[in-house]
mmCIF file of the N, C-alpha and C atoms, coordinates in Angstrom:
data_MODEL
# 
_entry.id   MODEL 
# 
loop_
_atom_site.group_PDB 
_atom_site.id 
_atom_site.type_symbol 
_atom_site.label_atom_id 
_atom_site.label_alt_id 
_atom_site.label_comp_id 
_atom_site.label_asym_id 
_atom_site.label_entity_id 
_atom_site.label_seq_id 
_atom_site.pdbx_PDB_ins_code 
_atom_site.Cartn_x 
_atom_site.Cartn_y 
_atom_site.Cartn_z 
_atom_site.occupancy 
_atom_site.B_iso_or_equiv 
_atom_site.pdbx_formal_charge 
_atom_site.auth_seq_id 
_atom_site.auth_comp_id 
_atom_site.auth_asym_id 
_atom_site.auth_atom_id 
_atom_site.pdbx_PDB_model_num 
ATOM 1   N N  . UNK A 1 1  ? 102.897 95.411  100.538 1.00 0.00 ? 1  UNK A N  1 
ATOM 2   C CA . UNK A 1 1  ? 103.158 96.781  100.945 1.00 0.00 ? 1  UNK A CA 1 
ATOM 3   C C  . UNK A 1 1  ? 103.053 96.957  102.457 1.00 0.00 ? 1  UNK A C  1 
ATOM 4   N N  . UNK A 1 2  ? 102.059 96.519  103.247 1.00 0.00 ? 2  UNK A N  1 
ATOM 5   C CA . UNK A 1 2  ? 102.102 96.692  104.583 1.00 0.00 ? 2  UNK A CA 1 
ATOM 6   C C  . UNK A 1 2  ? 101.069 98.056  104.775 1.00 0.00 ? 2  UNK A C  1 
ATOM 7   N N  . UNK A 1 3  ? 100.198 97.683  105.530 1.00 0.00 ? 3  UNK A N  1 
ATOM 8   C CA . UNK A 1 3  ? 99.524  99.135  105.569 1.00 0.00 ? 3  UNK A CA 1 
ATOM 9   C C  . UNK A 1 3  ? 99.805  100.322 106.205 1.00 0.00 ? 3  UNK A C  1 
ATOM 10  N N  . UNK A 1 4  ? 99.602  101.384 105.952 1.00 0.00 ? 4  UNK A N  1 
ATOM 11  C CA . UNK A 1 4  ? 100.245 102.876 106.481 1.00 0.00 ? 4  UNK A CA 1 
ATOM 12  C C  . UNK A 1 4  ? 99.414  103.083 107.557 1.00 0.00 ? 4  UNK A C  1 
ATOM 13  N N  . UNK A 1 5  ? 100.014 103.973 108.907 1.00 0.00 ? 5  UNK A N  1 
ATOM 14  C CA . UNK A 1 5  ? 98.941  104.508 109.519 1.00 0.00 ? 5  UNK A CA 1 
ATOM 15  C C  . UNK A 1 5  ? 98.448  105.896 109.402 1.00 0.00 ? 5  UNK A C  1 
ATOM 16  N N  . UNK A 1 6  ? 97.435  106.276 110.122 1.00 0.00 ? 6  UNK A N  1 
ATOM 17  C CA . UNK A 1 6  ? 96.371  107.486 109.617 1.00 0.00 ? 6  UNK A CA 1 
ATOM 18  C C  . UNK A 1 6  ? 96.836  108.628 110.392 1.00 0.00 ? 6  UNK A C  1 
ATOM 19  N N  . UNK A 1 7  ? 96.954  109.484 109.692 1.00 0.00 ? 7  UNK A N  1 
ATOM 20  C CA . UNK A 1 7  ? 97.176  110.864 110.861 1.00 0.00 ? 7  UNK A CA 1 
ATOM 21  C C  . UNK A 1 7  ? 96.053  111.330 111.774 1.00 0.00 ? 7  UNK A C  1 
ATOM 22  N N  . UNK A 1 8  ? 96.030  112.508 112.251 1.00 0.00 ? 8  UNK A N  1 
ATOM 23  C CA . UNK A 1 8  ? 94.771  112.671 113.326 1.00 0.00 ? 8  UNK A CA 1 
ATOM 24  C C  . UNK A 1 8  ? 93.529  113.555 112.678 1.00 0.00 ? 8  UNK A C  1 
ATOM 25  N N  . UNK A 1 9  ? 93.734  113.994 111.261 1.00 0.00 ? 9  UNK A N  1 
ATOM 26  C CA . UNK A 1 9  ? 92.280  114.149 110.505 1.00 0.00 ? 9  UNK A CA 1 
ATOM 27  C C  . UNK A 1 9  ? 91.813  112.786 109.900 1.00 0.00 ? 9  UNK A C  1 
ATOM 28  N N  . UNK A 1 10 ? 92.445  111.993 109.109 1.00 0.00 ? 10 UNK A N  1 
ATOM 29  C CA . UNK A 1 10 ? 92.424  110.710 108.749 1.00 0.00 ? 10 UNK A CA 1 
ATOM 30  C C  . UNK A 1 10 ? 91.437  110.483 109.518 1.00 0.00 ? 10 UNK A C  1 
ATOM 31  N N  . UNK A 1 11 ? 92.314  109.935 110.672 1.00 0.00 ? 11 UNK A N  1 
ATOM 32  C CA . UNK A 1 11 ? 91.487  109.025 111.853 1.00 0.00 ? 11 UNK A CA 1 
ATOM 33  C C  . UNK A 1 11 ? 90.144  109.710 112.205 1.00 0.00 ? 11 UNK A C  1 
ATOM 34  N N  . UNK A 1 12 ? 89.352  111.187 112.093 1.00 0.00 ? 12 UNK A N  1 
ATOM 35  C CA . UNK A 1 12 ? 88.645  111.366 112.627 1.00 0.00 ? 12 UNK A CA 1 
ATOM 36  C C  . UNK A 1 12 ? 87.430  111.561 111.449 1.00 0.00 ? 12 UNK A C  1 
ATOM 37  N N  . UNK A 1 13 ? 87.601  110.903 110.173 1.00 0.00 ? 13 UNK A N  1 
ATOM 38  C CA . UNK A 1 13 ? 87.219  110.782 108.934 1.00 0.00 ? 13 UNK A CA 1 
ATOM 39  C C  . UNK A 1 13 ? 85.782  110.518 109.482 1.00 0.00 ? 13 UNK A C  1 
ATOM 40  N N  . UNK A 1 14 ? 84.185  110.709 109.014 1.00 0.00 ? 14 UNK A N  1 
ATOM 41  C CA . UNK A 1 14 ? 83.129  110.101 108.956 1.00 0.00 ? 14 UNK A CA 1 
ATOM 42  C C  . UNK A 1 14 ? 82.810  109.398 107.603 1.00 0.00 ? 14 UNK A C  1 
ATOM 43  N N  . UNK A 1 15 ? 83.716  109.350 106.689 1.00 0.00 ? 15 UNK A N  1 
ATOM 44  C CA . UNK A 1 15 ? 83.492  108.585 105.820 1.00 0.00 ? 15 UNK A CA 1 
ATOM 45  C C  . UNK A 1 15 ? 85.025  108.695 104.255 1.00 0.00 ? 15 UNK A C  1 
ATOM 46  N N  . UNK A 1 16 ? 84.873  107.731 103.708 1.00 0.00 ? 16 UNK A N  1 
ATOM 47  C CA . UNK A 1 16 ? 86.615  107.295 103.123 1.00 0.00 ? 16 UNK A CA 1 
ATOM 48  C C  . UNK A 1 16 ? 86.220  107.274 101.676 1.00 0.00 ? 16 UNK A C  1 
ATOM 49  N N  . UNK A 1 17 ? 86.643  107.797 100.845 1.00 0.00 ? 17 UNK A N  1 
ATOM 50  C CA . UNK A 1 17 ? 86.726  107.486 98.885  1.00 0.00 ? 17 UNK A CA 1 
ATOM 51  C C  . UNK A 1 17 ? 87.305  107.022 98.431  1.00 0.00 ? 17 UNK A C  1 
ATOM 52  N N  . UNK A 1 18 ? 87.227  106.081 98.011  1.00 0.00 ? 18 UNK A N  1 
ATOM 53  C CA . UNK A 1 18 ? 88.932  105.614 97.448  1.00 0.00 ? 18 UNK A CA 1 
ATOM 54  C C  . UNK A 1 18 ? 88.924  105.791 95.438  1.00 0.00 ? 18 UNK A C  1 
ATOM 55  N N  . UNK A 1 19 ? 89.798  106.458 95.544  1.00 0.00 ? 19 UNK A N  1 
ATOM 56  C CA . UNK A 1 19 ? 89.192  107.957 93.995  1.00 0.00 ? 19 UNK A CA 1 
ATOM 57  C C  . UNK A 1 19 ? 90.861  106.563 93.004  1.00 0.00 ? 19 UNK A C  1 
ATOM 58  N N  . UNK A 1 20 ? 91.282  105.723 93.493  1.00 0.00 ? 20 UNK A N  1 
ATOM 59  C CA . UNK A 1 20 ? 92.000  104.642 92.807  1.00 0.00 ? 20 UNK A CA 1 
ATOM 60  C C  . UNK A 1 20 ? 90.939  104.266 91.610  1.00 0.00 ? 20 UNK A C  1 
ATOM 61  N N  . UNK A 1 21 ? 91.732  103.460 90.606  1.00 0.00 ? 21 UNK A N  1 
ATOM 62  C CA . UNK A 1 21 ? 90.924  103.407 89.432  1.00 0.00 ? 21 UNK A CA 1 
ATOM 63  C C  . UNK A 1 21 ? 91.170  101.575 89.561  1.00 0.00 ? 21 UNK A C  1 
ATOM 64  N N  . UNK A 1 22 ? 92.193  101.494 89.782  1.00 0.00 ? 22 UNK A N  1 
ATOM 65  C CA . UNK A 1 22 ? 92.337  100.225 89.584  1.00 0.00 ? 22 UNK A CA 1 
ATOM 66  C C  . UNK A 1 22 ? 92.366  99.159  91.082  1.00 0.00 ? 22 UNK A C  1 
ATOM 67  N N  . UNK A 1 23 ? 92.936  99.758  92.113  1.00 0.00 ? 23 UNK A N  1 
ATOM 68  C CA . UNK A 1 23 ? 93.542  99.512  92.945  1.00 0.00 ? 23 UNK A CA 1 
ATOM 69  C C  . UNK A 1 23 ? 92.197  99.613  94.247  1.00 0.00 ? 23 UNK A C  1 
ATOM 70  N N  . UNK A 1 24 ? 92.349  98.250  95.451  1.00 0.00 ? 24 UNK A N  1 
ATOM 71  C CA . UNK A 1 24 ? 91.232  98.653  96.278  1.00 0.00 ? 24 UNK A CA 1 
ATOM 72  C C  . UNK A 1 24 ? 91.985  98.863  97.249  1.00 0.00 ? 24 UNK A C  1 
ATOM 73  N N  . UNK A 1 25 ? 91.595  99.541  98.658  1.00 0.00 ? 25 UNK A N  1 
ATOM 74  C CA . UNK A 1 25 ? 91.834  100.291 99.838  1.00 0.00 ? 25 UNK A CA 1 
ATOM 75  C C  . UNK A 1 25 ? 91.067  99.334  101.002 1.00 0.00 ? 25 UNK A C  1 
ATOM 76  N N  . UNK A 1 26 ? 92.198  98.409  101.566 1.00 0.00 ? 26 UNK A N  1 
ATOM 77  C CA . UNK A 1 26 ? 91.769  97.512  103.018 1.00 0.00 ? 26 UNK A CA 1 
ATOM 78  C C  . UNK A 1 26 ? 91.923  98.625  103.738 1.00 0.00 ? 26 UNK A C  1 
ATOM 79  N N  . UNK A 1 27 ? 90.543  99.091  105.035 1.00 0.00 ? 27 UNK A N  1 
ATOM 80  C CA . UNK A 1 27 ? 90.224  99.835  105.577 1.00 0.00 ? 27 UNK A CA 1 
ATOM 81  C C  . UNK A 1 27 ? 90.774  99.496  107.108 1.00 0.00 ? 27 UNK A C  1 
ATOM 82  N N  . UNK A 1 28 ? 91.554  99.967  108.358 1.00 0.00 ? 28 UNK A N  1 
ATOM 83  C CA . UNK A 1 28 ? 91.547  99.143  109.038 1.00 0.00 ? 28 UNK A CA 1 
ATOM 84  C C  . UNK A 1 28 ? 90.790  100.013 110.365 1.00 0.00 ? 28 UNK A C  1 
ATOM 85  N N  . UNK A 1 29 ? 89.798  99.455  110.842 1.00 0.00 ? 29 UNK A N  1 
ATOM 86  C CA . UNK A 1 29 ? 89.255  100.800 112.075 1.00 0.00 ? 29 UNK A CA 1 
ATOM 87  C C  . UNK A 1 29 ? 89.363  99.680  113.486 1.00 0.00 ? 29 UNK A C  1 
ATOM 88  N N  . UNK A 1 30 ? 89.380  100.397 114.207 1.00 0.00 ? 30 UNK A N  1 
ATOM 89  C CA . UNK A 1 30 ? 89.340  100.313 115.919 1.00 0.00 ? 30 UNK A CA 1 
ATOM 90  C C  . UNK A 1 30 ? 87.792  100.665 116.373 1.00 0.00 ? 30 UNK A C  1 
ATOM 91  N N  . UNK A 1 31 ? 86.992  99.947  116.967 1.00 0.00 ? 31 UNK A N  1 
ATOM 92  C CA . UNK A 1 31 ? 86.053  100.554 117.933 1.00 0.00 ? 31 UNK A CA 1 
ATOM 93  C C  . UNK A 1 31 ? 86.553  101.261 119.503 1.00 0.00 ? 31 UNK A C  1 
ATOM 94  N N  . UNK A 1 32 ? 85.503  102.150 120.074 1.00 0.00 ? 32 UNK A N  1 
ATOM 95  C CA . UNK A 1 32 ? 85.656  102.448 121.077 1.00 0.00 ? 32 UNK A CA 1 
ATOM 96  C C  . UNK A 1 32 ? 85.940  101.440 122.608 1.00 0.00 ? 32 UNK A C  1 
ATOM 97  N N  . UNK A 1 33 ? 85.492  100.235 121.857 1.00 0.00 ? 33 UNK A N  1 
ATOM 98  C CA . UNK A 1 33 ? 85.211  99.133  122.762 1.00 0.00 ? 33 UNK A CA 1 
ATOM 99  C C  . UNK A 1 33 ? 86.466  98.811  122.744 1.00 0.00 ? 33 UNK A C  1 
ATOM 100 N N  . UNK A 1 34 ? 87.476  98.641  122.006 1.00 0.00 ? 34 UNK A N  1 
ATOM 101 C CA . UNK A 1 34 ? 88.893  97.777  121.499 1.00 0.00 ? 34 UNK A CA 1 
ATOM 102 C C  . UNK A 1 34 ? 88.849  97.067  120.333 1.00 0.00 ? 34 UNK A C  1 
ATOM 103 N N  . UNK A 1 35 ? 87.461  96.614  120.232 1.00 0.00 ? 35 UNK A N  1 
ATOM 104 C CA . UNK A 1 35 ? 87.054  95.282  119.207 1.00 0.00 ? 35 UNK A CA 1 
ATOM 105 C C  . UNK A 1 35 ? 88.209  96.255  118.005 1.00 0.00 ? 35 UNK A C  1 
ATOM 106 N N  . UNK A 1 36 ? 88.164  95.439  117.229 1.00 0.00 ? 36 UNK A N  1 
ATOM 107 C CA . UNK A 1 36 ? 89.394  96.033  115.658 1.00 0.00 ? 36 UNK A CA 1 
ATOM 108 C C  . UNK A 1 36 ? 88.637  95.094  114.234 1.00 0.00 ? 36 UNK A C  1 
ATOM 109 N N  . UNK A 1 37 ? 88.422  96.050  113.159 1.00 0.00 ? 37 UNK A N  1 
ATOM 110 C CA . UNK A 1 37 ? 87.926  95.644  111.989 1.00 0.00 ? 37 UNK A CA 1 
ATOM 111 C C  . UNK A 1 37 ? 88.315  96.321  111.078 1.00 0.00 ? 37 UNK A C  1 
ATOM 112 N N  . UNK A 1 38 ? 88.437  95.001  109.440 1.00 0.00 ? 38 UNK A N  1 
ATOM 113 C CA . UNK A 1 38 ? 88.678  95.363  108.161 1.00 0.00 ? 38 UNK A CA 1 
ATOM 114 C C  . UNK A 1 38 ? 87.257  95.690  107.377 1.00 0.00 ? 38 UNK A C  1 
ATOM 115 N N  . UNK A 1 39 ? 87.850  96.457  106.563 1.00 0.00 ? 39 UNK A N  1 
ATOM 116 C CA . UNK A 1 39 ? 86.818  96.147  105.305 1.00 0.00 ? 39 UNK A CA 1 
ATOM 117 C C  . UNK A 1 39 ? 87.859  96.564  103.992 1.00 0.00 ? 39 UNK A C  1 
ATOM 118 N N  . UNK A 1 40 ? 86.821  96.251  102.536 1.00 0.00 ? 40 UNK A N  1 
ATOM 119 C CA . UNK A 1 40 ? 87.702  96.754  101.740 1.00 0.00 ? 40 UNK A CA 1 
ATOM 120 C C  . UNK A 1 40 ? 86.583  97.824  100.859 1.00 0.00 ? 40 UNK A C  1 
ATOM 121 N N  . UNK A 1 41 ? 87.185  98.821  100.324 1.00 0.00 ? 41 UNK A N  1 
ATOM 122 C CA . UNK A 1 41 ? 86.473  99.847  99.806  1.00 0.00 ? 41 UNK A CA 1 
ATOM 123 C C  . UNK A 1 41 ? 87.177  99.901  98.044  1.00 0.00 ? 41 UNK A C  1 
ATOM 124 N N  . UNK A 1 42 ? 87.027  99.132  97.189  1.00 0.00 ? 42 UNK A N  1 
ATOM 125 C CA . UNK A 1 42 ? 86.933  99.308  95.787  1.00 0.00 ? 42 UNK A CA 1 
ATOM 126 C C  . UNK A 1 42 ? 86.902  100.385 95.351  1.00 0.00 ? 42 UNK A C  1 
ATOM 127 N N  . UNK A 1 43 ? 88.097  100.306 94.191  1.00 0.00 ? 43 UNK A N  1 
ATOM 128 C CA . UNK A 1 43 ? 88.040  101.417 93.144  1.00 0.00 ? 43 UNK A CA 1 
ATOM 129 C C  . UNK A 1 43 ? 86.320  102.123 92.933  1.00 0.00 ? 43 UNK A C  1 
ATOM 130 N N  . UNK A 1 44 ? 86.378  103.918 93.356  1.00 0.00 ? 44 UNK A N  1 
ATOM 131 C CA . UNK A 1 44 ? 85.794  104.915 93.688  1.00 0.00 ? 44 UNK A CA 1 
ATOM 132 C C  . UNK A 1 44 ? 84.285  104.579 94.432  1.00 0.00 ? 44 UNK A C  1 
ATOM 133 N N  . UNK A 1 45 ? 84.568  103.851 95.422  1.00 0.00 ? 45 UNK A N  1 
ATOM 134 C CA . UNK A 1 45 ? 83.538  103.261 96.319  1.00 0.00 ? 45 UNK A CA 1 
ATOM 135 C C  . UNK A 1 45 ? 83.716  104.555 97.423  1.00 0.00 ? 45 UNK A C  1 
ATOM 136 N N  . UNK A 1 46 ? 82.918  105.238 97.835  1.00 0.00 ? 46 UNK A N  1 
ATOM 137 C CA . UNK A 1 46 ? 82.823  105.727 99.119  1.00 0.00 ? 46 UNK A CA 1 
ATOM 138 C C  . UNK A 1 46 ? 82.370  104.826 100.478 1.00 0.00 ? 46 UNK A C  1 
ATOM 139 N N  . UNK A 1 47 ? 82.865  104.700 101.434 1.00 0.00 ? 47 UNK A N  1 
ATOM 140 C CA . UNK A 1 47 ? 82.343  104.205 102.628 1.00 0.00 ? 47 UNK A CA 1 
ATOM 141 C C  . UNK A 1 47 ? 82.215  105.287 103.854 1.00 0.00 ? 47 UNK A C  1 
ATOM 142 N N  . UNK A 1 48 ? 81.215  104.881 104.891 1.00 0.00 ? 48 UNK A N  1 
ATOM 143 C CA . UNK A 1 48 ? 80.768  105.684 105.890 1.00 0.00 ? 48 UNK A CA 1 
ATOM 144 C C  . UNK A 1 48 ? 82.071  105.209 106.926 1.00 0.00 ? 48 UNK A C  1 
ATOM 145 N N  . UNK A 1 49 ? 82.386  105.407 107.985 1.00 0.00 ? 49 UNK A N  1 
ATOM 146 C CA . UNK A 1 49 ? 82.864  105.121 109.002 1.00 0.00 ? 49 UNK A CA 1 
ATOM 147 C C  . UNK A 1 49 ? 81.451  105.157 110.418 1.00 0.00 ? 49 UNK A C  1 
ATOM 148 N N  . UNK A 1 50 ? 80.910  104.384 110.820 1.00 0.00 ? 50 UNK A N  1 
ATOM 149 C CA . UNK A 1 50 ? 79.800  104.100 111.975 1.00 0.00 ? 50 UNK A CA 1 
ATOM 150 C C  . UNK A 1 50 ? 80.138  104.546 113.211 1.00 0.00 ? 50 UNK A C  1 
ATOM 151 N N  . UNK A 1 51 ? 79.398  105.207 113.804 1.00 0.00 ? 51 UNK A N  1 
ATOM 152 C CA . UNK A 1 51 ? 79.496  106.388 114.957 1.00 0.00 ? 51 UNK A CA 1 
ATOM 153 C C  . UNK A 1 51 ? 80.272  104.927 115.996 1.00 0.00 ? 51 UNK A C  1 
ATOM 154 N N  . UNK A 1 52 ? 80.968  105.607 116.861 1.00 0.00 ? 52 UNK A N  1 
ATOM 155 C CA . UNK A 1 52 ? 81.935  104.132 117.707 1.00 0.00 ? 52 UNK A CA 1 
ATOM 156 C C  . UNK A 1 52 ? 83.318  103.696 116.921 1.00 0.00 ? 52 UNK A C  1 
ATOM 157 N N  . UNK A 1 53 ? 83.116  103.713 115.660 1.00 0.00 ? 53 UNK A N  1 
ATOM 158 C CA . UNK A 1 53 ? 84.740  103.136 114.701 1.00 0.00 ? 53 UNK A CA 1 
ATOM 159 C C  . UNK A 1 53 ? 85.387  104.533 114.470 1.00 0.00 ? 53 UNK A C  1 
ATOM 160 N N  . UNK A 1 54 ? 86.313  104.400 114.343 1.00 0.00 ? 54 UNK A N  1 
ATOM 161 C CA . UNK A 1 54 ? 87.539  105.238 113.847 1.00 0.00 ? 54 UNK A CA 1 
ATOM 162 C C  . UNK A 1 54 ? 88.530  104.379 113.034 1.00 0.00 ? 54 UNK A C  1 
ATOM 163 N N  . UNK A 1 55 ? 88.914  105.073 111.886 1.00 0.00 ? 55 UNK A N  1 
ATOM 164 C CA . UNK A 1 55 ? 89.361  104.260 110.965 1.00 0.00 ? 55 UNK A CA 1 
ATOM 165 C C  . UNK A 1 55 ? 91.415  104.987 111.263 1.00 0.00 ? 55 UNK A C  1 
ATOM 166 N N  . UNK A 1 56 ? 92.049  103.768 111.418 1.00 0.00 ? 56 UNK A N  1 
ATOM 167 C CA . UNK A 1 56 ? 93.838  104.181 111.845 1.00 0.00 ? 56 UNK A CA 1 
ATOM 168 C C  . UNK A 1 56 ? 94.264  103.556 110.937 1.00 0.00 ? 56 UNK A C  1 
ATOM 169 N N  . UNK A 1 57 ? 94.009  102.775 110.003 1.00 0.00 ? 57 UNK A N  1 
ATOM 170 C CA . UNK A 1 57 ? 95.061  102.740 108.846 1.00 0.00 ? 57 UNK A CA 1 
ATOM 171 C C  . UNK A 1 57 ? 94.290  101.980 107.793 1.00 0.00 ? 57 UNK A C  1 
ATOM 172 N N  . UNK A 1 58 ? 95.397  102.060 106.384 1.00 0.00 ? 58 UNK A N  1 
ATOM 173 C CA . UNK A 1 58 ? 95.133  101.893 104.834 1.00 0.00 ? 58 UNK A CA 1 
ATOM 174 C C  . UNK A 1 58 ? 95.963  101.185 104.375 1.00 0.00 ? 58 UNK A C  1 
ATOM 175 N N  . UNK A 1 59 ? 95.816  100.277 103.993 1.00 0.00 ? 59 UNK A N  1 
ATOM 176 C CA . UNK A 1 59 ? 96.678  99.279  102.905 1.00 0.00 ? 59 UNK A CA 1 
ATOM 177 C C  . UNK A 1 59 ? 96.036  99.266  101.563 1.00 0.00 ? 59 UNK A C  1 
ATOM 178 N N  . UNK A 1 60 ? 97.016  99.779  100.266 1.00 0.00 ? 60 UNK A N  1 
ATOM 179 C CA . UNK A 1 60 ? 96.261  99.671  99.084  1.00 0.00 ? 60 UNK A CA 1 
ATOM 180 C C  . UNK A 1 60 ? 96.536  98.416  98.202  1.00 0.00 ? 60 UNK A C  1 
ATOM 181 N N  . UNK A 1 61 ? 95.577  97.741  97.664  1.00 0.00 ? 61 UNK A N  1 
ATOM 182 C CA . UNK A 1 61 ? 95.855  96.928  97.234  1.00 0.00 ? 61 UNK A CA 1 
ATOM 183 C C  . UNK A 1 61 ? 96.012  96.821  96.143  1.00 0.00 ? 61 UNK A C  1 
ATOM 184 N N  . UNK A 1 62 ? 96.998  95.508  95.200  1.00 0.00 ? 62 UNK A N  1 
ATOM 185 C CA . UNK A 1 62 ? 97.209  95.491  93.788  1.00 0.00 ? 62 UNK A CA 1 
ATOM 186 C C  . UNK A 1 62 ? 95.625  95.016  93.165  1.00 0.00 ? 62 UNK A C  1 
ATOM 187 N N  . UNK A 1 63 ? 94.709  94.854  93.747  1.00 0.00 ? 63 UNK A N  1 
ATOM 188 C CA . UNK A 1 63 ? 93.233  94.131  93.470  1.00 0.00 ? 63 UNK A CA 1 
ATOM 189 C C  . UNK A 1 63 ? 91.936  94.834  93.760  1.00 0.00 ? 63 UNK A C  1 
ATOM 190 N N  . UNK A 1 64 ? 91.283  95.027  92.510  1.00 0.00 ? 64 UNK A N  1 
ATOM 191 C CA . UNK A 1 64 ? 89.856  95.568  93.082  1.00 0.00 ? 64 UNK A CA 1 
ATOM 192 C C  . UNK A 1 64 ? 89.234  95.122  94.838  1.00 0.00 ? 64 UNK A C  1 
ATOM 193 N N  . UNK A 1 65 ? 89.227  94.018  94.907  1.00 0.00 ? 65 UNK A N  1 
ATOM 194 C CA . UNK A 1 65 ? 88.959  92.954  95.855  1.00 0.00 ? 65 UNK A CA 1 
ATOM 195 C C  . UNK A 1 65 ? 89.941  93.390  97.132  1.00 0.00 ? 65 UNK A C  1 
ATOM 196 N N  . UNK A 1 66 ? 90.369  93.695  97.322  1.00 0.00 ? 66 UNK A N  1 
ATOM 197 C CA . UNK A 1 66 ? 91.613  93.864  98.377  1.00 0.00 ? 66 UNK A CA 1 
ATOM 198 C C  . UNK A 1 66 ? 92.055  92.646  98.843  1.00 0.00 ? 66 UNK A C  1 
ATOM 199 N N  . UNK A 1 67 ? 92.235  91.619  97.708  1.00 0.00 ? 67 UNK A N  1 
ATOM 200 C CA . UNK A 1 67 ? 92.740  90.186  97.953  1.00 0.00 ? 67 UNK A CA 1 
ATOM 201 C C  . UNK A 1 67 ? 94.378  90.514  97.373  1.00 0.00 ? 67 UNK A C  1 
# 
């Protein structure tokens, strides 16, 4: 699929749900620094976003795992 990018509430998210039942959500955020990081957030996992990250895009995956 290719991941989507985030609009400008998205991006200013303090934290992400992913309310999918089957399907997991690769997270993709930017620090303030430049540094750039994934994570993956599993069917109805909430995650925080950490003061410094901003999260700019979502790829959903066919896999709990975001493999």
């Amino acid at each position: 699929m290719g991941y989507q990018k985030l609009g400008a509430k998205a991006r200013s998210a303090t934290s992400i749900h992913n309310s999918r039942n089957n399907d997991g959500a690769k997270l993709y955020y930017v620090h303030t620094s430049g540094k750039k990081a994934t994570s993956c957030a599993t069917p109805h996992q909430t995650r925080v976003v950490n003061p410094g990250w901003k999260l700019y895009a979502l790829d959903i995956r066919n896999s709990p795992t975001c493999k």
